[in-house]
C-alpha positions in Angstrom: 0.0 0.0 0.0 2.9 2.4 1.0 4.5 1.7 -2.9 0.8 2.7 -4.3 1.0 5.9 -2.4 4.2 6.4 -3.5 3.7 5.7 -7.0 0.3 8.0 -7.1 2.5 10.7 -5.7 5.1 10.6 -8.3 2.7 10.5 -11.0 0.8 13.7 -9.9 4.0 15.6 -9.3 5.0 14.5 -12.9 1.5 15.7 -14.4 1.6 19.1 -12.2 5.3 19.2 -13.2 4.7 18.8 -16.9 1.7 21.5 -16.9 4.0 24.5 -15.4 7.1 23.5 -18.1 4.2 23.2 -21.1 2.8 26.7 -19.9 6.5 28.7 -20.5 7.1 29.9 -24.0 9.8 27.7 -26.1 11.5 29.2 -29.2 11.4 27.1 -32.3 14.6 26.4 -34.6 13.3 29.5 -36.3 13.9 31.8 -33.5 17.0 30.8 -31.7 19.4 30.1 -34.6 17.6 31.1 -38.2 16.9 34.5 -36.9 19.6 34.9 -35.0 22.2 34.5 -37.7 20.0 36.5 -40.1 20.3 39.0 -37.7 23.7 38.6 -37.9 24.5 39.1 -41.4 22.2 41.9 -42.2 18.9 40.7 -42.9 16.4 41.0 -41.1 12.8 38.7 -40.7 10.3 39.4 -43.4 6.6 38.4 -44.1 7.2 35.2 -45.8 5.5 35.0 -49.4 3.0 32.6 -48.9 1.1 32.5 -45.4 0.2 28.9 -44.3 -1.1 30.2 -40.6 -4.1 31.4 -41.7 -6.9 29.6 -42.6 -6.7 26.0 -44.1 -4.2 26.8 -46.6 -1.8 24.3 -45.3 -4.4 21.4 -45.0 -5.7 22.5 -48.1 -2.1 22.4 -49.7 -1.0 18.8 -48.1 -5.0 17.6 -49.8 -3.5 18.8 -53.0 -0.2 17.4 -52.7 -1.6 13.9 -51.8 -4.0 13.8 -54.6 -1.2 14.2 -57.3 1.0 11.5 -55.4 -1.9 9.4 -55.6 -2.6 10.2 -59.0 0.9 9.3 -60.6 1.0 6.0 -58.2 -2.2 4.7 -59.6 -1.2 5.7 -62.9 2.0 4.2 -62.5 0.9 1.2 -60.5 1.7 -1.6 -63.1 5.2 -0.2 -63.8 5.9 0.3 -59.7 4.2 -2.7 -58.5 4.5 -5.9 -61.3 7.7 -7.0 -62.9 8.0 -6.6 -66.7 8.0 -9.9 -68.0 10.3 -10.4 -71.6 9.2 -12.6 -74.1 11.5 -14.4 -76.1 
């Protein structure tokens, strides 16, 4: 019973532990180096040209790429999937 409690203890510290790190603010690869050396050799951060955050635009573009990888592998699917078979 005293391993239980224990145990139980451990596991709510871990959960209450993991809330308070998941509430800070991390940097992504963008900010801490890609900016940073941008910043460094002149250029500063721009709008980029096409803007994925808003909307469905990303969902909408990984729909699209999927269909035209599905497309050419169906197409394609006797060349990619059976051997070619020479007759002599």
């Amino acid at each position: 019973m005293q391993s239980f409690a224990l145990a139980a203890l451990l596991w709510v510290a871990a959960i209450l532990a993991s809330g308070t790190l998941a509430a800070g603010e991390w940097e992504g690869v963008d900010k801490s180096v890609v900016e940073k050396i941008a910043m460094d050799a002149g250029r500063p951060p721009r709008a980029p040209y096409v803007d994925t955050d808003r909307g469905d635009l990303l969902l909408f573009m990984f729909l699209l790429a999927g269909a035209c990888g599905g497309f050419i592998a169906g197409y394609s699917y006797r060349k990619l999937m059976h051997e070619n078979k020479k007759r002599a």
